[in-house]
N, C-alpha and C positions, 0 to 999 in steps of 0.2 A: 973171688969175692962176689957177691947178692950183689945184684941189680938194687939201683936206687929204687924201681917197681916193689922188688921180692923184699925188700926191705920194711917197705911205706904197708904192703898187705901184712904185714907181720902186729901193727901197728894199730893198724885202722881199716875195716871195711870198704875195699875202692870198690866202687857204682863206678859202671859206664854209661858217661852220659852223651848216650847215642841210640839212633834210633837203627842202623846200620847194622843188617845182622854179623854180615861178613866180620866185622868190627869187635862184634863181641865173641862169636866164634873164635877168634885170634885171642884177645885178652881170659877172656872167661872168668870175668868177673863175677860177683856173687849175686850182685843186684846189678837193676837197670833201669834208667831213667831218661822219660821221653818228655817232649813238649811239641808245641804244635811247630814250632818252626821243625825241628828235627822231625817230625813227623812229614812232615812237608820238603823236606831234602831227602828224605828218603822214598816217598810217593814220585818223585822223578826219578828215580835210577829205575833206568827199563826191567832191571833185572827182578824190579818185585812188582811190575804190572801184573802178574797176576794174584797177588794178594791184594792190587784194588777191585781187579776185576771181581774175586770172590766177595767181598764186602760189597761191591754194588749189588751182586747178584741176589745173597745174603738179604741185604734191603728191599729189593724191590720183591720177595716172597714176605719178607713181614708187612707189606703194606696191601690195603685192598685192593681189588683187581681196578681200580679206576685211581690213581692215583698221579699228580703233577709232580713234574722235575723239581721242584722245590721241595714237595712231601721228600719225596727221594734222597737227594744231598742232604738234607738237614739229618736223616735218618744216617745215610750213609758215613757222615762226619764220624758220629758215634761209631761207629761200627768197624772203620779203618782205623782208628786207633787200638781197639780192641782190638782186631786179626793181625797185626803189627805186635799188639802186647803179647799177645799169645804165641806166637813167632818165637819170640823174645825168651820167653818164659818156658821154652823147651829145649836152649841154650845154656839155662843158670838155673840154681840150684834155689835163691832165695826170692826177691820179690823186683815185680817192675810198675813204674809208677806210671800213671797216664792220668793226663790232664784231662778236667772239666773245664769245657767251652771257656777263652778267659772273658764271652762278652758278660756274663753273666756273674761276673764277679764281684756287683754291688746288689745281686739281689740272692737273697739266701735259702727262700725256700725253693727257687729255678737250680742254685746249685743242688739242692740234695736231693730234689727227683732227679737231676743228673749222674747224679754220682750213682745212686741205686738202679739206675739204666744200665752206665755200666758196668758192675755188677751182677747184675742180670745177666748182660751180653756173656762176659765172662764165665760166668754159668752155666750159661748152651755149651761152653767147649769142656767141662768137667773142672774149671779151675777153680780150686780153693780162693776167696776170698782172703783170706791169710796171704797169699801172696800178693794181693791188690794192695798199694798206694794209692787211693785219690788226690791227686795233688789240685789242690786249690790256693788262688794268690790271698796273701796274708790283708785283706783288706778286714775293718768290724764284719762285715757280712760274711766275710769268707769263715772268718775265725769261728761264727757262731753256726754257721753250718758244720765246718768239720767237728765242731762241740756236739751236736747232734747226732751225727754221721757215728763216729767214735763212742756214744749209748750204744748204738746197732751193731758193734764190734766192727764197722768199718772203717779200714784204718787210713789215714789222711796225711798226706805231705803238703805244708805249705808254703806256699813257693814265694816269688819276685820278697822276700824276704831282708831287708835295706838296713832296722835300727832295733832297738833293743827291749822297745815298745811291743811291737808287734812277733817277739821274739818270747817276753814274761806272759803277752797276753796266749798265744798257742802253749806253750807252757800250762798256766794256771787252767787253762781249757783242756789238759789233759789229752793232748796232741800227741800222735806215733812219731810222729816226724816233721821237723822243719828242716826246711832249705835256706840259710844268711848267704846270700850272694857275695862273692870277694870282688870279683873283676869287674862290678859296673861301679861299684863303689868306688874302687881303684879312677875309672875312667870318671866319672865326674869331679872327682878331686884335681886330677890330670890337667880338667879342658876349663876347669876355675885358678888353680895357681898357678896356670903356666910351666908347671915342673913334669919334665918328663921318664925324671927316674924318683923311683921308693923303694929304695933295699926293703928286704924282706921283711924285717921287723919293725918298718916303721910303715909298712903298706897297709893306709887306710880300712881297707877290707877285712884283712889279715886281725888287725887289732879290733875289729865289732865282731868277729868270728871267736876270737881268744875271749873279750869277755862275755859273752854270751856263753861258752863252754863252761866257763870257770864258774858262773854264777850257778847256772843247773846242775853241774855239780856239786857245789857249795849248800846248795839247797835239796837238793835230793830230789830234782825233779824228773822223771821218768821218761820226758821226750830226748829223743832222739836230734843231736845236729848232729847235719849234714853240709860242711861246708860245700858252695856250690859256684858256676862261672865262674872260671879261672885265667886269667890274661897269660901266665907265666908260671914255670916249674916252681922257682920261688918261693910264688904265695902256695905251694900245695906242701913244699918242705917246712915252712914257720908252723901246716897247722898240722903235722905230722901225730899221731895220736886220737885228734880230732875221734869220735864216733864211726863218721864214716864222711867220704870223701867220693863227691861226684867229678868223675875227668875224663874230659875230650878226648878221642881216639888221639890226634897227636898228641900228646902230653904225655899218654898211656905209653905211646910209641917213643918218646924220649926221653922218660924215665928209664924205661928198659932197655937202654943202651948206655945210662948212665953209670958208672958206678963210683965207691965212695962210700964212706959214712953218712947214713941219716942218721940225725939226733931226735929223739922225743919231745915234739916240744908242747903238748896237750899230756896232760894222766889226769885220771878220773881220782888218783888217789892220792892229789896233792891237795892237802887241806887250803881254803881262804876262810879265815872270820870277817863277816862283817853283819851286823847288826839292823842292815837294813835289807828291809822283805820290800818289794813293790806288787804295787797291786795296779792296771791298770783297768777303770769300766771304761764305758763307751765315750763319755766327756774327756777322760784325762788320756785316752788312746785318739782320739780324734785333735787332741788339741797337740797330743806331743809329734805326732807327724806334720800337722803345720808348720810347726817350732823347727820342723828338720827337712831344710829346704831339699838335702837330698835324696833321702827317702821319701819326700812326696812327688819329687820328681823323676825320680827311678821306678818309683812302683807304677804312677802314671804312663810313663813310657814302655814299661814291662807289659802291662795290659792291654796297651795298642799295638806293638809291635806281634802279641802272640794273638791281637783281633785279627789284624791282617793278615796272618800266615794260615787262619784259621777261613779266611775268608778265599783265599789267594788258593787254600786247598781244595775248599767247593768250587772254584774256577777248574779246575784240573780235575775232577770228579765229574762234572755236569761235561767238560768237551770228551771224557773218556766215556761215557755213557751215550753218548752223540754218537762216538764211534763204532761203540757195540751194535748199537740202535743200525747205524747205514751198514753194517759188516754184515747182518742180519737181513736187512735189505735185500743186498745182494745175492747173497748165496742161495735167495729162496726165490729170486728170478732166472 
């Protein structure tokens, strides 16, 4: 009998969402998907110190001969994502996504010279755009730059993605790709009812992922979900069908040991009538995540957590640079 894995690809597009080459090497997935925290778990395993090293190396040739450890890092940020995605992307057949800066996620037009930065970088190494995802968090600003981004045929993932709002608005925006997160949604439900179990069909995450599928297809809309953060095998069995399906190297690893029947539980070719089209602008997108204590408090914490891992990774870029710097010292006394 097919592995519960061999089964779910048959299904739905599995993304691994790792930044770990080893990781995908082993699964070989079709896509792949990074973020700054992952990006930043994998910049400490010794084994890819030299893909910072090149990235620093990399940076400090595009900047002028007089340039500050700050010029550096902030250049360098960009540039280890890229040679990480590139990595990646000689692994897998389809596309890998990498994030814009997340400090930058209330201001729109800082994301889309970012995003065309990397792109650029991308570029230098011969890679198709077509295989780029920009992934930006689903904030109005975020929305209305990958709206932009996606005129330039740059195609955009968008992320920390919590309620259904921010789901019709990438949608209507003409979006390649969103990310609806299962598992934090899971976990604020969790640490508010005091309940610490949700069978699979009644997991909060699980049910904003279902009807956001069913509506874009219902409506004929063109983007792509991806469900995304997953606590449990569970919630990635309820959304079986789904588009496509971003999962942790464990997950990946305990699916394919599973076996069993999976059931379908996502088709694109299951009709819903309903009557009602939503439209959100910037007033009624702005007022309905107020309205949604936890998607304004998920997507807030989503953005601080991937500031600081974003920050925590120039801490580790500026001491390895340090090191270069005395290694260099040395050898030429």
């Amino acid at each position: 009998m097919k592995s519960i894995l061999e089964q779910l690809s048959s299904m739905t597009v599995v993304v691994a969402d790792t930044g770990d080459l080893d990781a995908i090497k082993k699964f070989q997935p079709r896509d792949a998907t990074t973020n700054p925290s992952l990006i930043l778990a994998a910049a400490k395993n010794p084994d890819y110190i030299k893909l910072i090293d090149q990235a620093l190396e990399s940076s400090r040739k595009s900047l002028p001969d007089s340039f500050s450890e700050a010029e550096l890092i902030k250049e360098a940020i960009d540039q280890v994502s890229v040679f990480f995605g590139n990595e990646i992307l000689k692994l897998i057949s389809g596309r890998v996504s990498t994030e814009v800066d997340a400090r930058l996620s209330f201001d729109t037009e800082a994301t889309v010279r970012k995003a065309r930065k990397l792109i650029k970088h991308y570029k230098s190494f011969g890679v198709d755009k077509e295989r780029i995802l920009i992934k930006i968090a689903s904030t109005w600003e975020g929305i209305k730059a990958a709206e932009i981004l996606e005129k330039e045929d740059i195609k955009c993932n968008l992320t920390l993605l919590f309620n259904f709002c921010q789901a019709v608005a990438c949608a209507n925006a003409k979006i390649t790709l969103i990310s609806p997160f299962v598992g934090r949604i899971l976990d604020w439900h969790k640490a508010k009812t005091g309940r610490d179990n949700f069978p699979g069909d009644e997991d909060p995450g699980v049910i904003s992922v279902t009807k956001i599928y069913n509506y874009f297809k219902e409506k004929g809309f063109k983007t792509e979900v991806m469900g995304a953060s997953f606590r449990n095998v569970d919630e990635i069995k309820e959304l079986a069908g789904c588009d496509l399906l971003t999962i942790a190297p464990k997950f990946l690893e305990e699916l394919n040991k599973e076996e069993g029947e999976l059931i379908k539980k996502l088709d694109k070719n299951t009709q819903f009538k309903s009557s009602i089209e939503y439209k959100f602008n910037e007033r009624d997108f702005r007022l309905s995540m107020l309205e949604d204590q936890m998607a304004s408090e998920k997507l807030s914490e989503g953005i601080t957590g991937f500031s600081k891992a974003i920050e925590e990774l120039e801490g580790l870029l500026l001491k390895r640079f340090s090191e270069i710097k005395n290694q260099k010292l040395i050898s030429a006394t």
